[in-house]
C-alpha positions as CSV (number, residue, x, y, z in Angstrom):
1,X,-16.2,-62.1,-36.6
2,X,-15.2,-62.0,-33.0
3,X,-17.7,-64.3,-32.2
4,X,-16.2,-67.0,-35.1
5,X,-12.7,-66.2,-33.9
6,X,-13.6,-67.4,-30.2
7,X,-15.6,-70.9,-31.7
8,X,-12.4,-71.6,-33.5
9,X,-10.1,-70.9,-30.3
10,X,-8.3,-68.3,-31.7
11,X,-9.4,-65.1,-28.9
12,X,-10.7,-64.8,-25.7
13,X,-12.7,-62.4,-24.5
14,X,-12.2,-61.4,-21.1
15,X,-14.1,-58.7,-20.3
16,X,-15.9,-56.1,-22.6
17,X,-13.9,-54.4,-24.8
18,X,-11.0,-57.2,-25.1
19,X,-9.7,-59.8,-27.3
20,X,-6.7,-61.7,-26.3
21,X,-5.2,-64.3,-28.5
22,X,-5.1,-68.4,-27.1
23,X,-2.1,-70.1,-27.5
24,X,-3.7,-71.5,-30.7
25,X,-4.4,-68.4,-32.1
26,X,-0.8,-67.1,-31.4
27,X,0.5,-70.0,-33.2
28,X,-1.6,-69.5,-36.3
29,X,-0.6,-65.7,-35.7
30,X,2.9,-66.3,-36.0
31,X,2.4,-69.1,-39.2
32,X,0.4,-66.2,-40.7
33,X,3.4,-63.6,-40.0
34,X,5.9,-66.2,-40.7
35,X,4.6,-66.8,-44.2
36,X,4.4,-63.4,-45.2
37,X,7.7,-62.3,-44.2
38,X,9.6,-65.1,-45.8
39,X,7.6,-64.3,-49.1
40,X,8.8,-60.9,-48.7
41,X,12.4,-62.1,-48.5
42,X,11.9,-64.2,-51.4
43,X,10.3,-61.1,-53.5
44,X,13.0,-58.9,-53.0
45,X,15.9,-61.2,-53.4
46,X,14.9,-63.2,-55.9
47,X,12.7,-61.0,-58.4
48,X,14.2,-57.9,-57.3
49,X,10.7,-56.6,-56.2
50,X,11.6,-53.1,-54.3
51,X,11.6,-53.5,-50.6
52,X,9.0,-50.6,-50.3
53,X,6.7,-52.2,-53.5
54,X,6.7,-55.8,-51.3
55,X,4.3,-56.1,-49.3
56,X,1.0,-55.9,-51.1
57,X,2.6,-58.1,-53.3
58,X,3.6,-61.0,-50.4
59,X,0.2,-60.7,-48.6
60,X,-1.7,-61.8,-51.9
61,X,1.3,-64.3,-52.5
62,X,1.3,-65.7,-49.2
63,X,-2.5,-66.7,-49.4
64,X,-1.6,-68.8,-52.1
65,X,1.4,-70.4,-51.4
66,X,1.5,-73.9,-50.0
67,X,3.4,-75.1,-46.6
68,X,5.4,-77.2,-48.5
69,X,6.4,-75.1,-51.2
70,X,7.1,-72.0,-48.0
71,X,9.2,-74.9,-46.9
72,X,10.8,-74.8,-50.2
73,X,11.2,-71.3,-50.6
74,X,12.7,-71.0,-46.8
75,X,15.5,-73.6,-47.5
76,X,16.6,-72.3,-50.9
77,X,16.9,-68.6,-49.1
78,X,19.1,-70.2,-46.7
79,X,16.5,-70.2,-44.0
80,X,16.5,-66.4,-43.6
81,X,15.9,-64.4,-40.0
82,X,14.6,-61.4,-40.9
83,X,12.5,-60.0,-43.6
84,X,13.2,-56.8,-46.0
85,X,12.8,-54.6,-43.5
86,X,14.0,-56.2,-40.7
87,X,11.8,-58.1,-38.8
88,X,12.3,-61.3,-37.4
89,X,10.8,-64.1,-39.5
90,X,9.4,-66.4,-36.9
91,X,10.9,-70.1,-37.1
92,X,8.6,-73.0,-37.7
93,X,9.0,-74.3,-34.2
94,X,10.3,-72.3,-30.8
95,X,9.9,-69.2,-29.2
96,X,9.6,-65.7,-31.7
97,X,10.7,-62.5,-29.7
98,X,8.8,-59.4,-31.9
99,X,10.4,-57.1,-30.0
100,X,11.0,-53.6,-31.8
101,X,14.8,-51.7,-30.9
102,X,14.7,-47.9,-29.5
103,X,13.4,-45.9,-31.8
104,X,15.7,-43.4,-33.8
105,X,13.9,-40.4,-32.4
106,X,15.3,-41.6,-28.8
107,X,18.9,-41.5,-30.1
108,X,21.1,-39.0,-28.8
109,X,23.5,-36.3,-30.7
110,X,27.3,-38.2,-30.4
111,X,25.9,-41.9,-31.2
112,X,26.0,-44.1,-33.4
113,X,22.8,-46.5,-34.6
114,X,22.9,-49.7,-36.6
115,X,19.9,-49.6,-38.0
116,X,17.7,-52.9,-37.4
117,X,14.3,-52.2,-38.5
118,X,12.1,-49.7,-40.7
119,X,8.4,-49.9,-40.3
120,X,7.0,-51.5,-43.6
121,X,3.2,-49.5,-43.2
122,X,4.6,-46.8,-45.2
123,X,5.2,-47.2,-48.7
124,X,5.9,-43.4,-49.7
125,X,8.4,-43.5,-46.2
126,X,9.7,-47.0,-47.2
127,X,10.5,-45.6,-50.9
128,X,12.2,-42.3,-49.0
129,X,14.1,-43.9,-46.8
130,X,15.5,-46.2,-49.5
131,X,16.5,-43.2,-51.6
132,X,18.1,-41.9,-48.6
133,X,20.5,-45.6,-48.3
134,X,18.6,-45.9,-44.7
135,X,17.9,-49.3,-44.6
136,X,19.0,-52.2,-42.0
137,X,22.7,-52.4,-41.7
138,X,23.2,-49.2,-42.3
139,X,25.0,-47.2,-39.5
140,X,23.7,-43.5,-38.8
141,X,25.8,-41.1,-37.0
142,X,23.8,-38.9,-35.4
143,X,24.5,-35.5,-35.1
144,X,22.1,-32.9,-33.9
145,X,18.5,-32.5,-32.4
146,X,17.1,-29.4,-33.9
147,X,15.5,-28.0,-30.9
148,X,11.4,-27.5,-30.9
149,X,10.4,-30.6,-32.4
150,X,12.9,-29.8,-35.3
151,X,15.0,-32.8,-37.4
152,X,17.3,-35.0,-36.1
153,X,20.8,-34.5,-38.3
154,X,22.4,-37.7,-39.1
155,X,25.2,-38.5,-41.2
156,X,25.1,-41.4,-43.7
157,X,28.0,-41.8,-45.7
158,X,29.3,-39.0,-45.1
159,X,26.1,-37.1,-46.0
160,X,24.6,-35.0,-43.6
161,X,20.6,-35.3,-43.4
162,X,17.5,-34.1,-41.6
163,X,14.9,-36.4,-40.4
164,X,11.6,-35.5,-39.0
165,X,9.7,-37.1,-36.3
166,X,7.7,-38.6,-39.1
167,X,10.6,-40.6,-40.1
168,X,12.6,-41.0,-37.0
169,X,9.4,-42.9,-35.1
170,X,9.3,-45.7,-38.1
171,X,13.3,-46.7,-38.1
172,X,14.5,-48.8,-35.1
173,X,17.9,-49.9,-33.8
174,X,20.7,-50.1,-30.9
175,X,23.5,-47.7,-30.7
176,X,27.3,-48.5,-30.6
């Protein structure tokens, strides 16, 4: 596979062991990425598809769907920036910055987060976190770090809740 990527100018290899992407492949990279994330937008807002059901769903999709029809389904969402769960859709043309926040687990007793992104690998965390109304937009205030590895305490609406490192390491965003 390696070997077919490199033919098609997709990787490099520069030395045992490693595979960079060419400029090529980072632009079919991005396409691929950009195509999958805008389905997932689409799934979610306009057949109500739960944000933590999505993405098998959009990665099947998004084989199928044309570039035009993409095109399509970008414009009628009103071009969208970020996907379901917060990542940034990369545009059809320019520069893409994939760039993940600080992590909640970094966040310090006394701030505030907005949250920006949640990990999407998780569907059992993704369906969680949902039920808990963490999602991006949403600000945390957090609270306490249990000491010993123990939960983070954050307040969302008013309710106070303990996350684990398990959840803390898969939602990102900036404080306030």
């Amino acid at each position: 596979m390696l070997a077919r990527l490199a033919d098609d100018d997709l990787i490099t290899r520069p030395g045992p062991h490693r595979v960079e992407l060419t400029d090529h492949g980072r632009r079919h990279a991005l396409a691929v990425v950009r195509r999958l994330r805008i389905v997932e937008e689409f799934l979610v807002r306009a057949l109500d598809v739960p944000w933590h059901e999505v993405r098998p769903e959009a990665e099947q999709l998004s084989r199928a769907v044309s570039e035009r029809l993409l095109e399509r389904i970008d414009a009628h969402l009103g071009h969208p920036t970020h996907d379901p769960h917060g990542d940034p859709i990369p545009p059809a043309h320019g520069e893409h910055d994939e760039a993940r926040p600080q992590a909640l687990s970094r966040a310090r007793p006394g701030t505030h987060v907005i949250v920006s992104r949640v990990s999407d690998r998780d569907c059992e965390l993704l369906l969680y976190l949902g039920q808990l109304g963490i999602r991006p937009g949403v600000v945390l205030d957090v609270l306490e770090q249990a000491p010993f590895g123990g939960p983070l305490w954050v307040a969302i609406d008013g309710r106070r809740v303990p996350l684990g490192p398990q959840l803390t390491d898969h939602v990102f965003g900036g404080t306030t």
